[in-house]
MARLUMGU-799830 format. One record per residue (C-alpha): residue in three letters; y negated, x, z negated. Coordinates in steps of 0.02 Angstrom, whole numbers, padded with zeros to 5 digits, always signed. Layout:
BEGIN
ALAYXZ;...
END
This chain:
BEGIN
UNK+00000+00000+00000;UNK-00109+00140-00065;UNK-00079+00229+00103;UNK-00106+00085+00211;UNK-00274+00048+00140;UNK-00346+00220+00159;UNK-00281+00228+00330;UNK-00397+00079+00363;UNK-00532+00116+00278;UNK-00548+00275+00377;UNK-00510+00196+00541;UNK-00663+00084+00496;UNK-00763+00218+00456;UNK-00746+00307+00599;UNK-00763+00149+00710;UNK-00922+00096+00618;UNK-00994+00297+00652;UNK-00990+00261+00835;UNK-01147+00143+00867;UNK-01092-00017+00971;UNK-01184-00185+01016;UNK-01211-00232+00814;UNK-01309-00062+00770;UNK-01415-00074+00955;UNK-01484-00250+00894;UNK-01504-00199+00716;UNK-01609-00057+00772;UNK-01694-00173+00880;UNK-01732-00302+00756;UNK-01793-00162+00631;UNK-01905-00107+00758;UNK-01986-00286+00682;UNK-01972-00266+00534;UNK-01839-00218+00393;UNK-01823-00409+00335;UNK-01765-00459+00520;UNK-01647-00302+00520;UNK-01569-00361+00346;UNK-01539-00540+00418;UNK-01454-00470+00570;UNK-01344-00371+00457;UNK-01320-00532+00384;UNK-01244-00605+00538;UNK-01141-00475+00593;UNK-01064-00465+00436;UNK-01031-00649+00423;UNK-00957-00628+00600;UNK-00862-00477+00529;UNK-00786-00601+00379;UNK-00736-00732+00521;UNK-00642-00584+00621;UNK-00556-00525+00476;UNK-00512-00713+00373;UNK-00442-00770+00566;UNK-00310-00604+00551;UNK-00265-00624+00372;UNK-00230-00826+00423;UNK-00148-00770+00580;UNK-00245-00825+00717;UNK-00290-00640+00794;UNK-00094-00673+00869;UNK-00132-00800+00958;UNK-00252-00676+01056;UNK-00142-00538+01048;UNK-00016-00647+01130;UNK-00142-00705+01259;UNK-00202-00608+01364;UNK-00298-00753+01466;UNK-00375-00799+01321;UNK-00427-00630+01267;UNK-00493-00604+01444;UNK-00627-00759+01413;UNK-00688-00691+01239;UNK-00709-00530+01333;UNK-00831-00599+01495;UNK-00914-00713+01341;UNK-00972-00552+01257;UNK-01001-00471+01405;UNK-01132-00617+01456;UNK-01202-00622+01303;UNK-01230-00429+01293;UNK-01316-00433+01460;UNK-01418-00594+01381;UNK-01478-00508+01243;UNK-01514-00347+01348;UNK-01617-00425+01467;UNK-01726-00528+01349;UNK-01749-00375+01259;UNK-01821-00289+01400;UNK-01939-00435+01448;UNK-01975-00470+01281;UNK-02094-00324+01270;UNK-02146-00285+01073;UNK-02121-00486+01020;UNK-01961-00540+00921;UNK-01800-00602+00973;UNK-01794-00783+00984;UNK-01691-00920+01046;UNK-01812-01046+01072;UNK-01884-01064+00881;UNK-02057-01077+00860;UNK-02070-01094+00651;UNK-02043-00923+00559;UNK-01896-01010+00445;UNK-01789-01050+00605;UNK-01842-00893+00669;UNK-01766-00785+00538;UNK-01602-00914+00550;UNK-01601-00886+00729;UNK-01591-00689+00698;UNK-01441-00707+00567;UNK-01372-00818+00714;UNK-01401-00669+00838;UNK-01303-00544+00722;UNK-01151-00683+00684;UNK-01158-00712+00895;UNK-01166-00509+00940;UNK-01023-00476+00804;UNK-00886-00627+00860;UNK-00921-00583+01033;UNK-00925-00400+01017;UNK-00757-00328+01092;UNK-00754-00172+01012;UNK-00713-00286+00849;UNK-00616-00381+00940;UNK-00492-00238+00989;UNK-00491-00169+00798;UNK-00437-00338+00714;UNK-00316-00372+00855;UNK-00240-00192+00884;UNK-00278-00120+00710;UNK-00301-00212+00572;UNK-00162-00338+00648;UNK-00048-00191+00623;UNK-00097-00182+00428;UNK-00038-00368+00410;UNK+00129-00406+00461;UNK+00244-00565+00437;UNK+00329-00467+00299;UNK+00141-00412+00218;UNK+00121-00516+00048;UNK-00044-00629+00034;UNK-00087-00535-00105;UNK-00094-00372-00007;UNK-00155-00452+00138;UNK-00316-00519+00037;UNK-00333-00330-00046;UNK-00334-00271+00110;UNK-00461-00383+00172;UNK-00581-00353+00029;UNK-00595-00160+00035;UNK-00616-00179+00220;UNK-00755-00304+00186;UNK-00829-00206+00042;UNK-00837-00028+00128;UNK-00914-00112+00290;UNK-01052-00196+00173;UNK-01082-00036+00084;UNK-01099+00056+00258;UNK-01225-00063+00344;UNK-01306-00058+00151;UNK-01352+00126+00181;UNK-01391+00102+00364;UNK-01520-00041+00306;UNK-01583+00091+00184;UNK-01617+00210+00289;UNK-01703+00074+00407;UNK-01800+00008+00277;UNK-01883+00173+00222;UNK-02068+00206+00217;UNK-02104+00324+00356;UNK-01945+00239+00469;UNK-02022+00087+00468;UNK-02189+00157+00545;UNK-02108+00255+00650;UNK-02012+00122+00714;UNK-02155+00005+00730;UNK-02260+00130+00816;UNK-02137+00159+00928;UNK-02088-00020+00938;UNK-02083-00042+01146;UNK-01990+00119+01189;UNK-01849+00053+01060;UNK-01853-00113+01131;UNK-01834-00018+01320;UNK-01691+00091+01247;UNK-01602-00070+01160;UNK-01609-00176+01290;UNK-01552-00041+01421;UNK-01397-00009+01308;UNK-01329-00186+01265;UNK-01365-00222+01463;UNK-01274-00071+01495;UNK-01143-00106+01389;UNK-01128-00287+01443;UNK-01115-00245+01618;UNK-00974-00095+01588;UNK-00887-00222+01480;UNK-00879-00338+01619;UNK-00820-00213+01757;UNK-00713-00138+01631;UNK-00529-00214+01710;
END
């Protein structure tokens, strides 16, 4: 059990070290502010705790079983990466919305970003259905199933914790802010970049 879970944890680690769709609109959103980047954190780690609560109940299967099915959450996250790029880059320095006008649905409509960016995001996809899948076999007690689940819930917390630290400090947030449209430019290039490989990716 022991072994198992620091296997994991370190496979999440080293996942989490190489920056993917969730960190490019973090950055983008702390290019804001550091409230908006904390309630994008929010949402990807709300979309995180759907991703893992669907494997422990055994519904990651049914996509490792399908590939059809696995193919349409792929294109889905692939459209929505190109989405989010491209509003980016026309966005110039102005938030992300989707459509909200009030600043109360606006900061519920960046925790929805985060939660959207994280279900759809297939690089999580692939580690809950190829790895963490593997961690949680038939024969895997609930009890160890649920442990697992926690630390791997608790160490990715902790992880965007210090990245929202770091985010949140003095001179980063001017920084940031003064350089507000080149981050937008280099956000929105990646997650259209990565959209777009994602969806030529066979």
């Amino acid at each position: 059990m022991l072994e198992a879970l620091s296997a994991l944890l370190l496979i999440n680690l080293l996942g989490m070290l190489s920056p993917g769709p969730d960190m490019v609109l973090v950055l983008r959103h702390a290019s804001n502010n550091s409230r908006q980047a904390a309630l994008c954190v929010l949402g990807v780690l709300l979309g995180f705790s759907l991703h893992i609560s669907f494997a422990v109940g055994g519904l990651s299967l049914l996509l490792k079983q399908s590939p059809l099915l696995f193919e349409l959450l792929r294109w889905s996250g692939a459209g929505f990466l190109i989405f989010i790029g491209l509003k980016t880059l026309f966005s110039g320095a102005r938030t992300i919305e989707f459509g909200a006008q009030s600043q109360p649905k606006r900061g519920k409509n960046v925790v929805l970003s985060g939660l959207a960016c994280n279900l759809l995001n297939p690089k999580i996809l692939v580690f809950v259905v190829s790895v963490f899948s593997q961690f949680i076999g038939q024969e895997t007690l609930l009890s160890e199933k649920l442990i697992l689940a926690a630390a791997l819930l608790l160490e990715t917390a902790i992880l965007w914790g210090v990245l929202l630290k770091v985010l949140s400090h003095h001179r980063v947030q001017v920084k940031l802010q003064h350089y507000q449209q080149w981050v937008n430019r280099f956000s929105g290039t990646s997650l259209l970049g990565m959209g777009t490989l994602l969806g030529l990716h066979s």
